[in-house]
N, C-alpha and C positions, 0 to 999 in steps of 0.2 A: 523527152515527153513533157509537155505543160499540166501540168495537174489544173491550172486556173484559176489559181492560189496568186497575191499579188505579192511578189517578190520584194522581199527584206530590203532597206536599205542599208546599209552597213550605216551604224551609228559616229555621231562624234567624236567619243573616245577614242572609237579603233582608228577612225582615220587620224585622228592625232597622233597615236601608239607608231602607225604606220610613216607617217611624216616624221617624227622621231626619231626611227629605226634610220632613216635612209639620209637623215641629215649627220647623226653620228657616226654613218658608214664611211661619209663622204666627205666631214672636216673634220673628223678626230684633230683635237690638239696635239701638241706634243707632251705638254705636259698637265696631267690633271688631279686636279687640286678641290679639297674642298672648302670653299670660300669664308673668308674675312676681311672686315672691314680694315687691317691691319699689314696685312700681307703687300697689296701692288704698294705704299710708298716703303714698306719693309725693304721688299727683293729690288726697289729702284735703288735705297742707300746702299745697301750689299753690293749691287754689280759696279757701286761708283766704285768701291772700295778697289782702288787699284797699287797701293804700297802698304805695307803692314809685316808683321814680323809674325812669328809664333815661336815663344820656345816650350818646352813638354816632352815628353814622354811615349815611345809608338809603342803596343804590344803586340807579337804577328802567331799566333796559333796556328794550328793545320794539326793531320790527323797521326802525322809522323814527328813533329818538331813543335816548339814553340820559344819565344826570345823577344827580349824587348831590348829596347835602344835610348838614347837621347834625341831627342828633335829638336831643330833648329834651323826653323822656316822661313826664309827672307824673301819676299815677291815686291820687284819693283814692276809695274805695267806689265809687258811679257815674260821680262824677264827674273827666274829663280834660282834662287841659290839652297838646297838643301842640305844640311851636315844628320849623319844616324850615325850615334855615336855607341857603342857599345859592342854587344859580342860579334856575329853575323860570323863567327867565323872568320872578320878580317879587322877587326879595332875599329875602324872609320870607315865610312864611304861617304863620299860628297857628290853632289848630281847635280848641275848645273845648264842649266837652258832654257831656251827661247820659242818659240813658235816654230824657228827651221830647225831646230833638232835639239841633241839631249848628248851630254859626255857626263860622265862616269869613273869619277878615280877612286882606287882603293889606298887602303891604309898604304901598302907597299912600291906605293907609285903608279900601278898599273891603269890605263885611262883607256875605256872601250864609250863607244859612238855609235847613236844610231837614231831614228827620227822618231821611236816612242818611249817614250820612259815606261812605260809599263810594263817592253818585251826588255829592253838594256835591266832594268832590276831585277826581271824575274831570272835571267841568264845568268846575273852576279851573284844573286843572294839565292836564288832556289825557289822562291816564295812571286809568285803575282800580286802584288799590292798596286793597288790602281791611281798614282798618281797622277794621273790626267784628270780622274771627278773627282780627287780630294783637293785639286784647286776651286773645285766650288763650294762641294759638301764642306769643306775645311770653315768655310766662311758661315755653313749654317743657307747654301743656295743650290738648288736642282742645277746641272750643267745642262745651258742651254743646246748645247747640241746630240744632245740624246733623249727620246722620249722616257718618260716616267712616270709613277704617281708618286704622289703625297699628301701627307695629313698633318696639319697644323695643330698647334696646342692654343689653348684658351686665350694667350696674347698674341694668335698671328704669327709662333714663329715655327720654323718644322720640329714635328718631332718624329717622324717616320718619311723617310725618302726609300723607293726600290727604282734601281738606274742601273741600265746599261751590267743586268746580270747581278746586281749589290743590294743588300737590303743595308741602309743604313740608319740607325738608329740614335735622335738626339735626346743624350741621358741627364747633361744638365749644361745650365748656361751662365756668364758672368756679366758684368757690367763692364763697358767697355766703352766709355762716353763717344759718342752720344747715342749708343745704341748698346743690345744684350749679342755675346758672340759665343759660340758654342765653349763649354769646357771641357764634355766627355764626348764621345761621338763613337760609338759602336756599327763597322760595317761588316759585315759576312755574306760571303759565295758559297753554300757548300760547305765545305770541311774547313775554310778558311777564314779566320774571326782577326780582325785589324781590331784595334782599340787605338785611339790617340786621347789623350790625356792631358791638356792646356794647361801650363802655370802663369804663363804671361800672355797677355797680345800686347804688340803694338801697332799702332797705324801710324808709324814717322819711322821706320827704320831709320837706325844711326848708323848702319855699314852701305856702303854702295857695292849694287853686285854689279858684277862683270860676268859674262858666261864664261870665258878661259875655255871655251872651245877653240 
């Protein structure tokens, strides 16, 4: 029915609101972030970052256990070399690998294989610790291949990452010429709270790693 009334045009705004909606429907990023002028040559130096060390401290809570370790973190380009040194219920475990896959020896010799480190740890140690995003998170970088957000501190660097199921949290950071690299880094799933705890970085590893897969 025409009442005879001259029909609204929909305004500005809405059609804005509405061009908005359907552009965010249809390029979602992967990852989003709230902007600084600090961040794009920030995340370009970080992803150069391709050899570097860490040593430090891991802490692994959960709602049944909790234990901390030594860490000693070696990445040369693909390839890593990790030493957990402490309780786990086996003295050492070292973890070793590359892009094709992941080995796993314990204190006692025993070496298991398999193409994610996240399932080969959690099978050894009882605990999912997700060392595939703490190749990035480790660095203080969202891992580009998993969507996420995040929110930056007042210099551009993260201090709140949620990826791929992890809320991780950067609690403080050091100097580490010619850039700042995380010292604390708090990530939790659920009932499971990682802590890793930096006393050293370095970018020139002195050991060369081999996978010994």
């Amino acid at each position: 029915m025409n009442s005879g009334l001259p029909r609204r045009r929909p305004g500005r705004h809405y059609l804005a609101g509405l061009i908005a909606l359907a552009l965010l429907a249809g390029c979602a990023t992967p990852v989003e972030t709230a902007t600084h002028p600090a961040w794009p040559a920030r995340q370009r130096a970080l992803a150069a970052l391709r050899d570097w060390s860490v040593n430090g401290r891991l802490a692994v809570t959960t709602a049944q256990q909790g234990w901390h370790v030594g860490l000693y973190w070696v990445q040369q380009g693909p390839v890593y070399n990790i030493d957990l040194i402490g309780p786990l219920g086996q003295g050492r475990v070292r973890i070793q690998g590359d892009a094709q896959g992941v080995a796993l020896r314990t204190a006692d010799g025993q070496i298991q294989r398999a193409t994610d480190a996240d399932e080969l740890l959690a099978r050894a140690v009882g605990v999912r610790i997700p060392l595939n995003g703490l190749l990035y998170w480790v660095r203080g970088l969202p891992d580009p291949g998993q969507p996420g957000t995040l929110a930056l501190d007042e210099q551009g660097r993260l201090s709140r990452l949620e990826q791929d199921g992890w809320r991780i949290d950067y609690l403080d950071y050091m100097p580490v010429a010619p850039l700042e690299l995380p010292r604390r880094i708090r990530a939790t799933q659920g009932e499971i709270k990682v802590q890793i705890i930096v006393n050293d970085w370095s970018l020139a590893p002195a050991t060369t790693v081999a996978s010994g897969r």
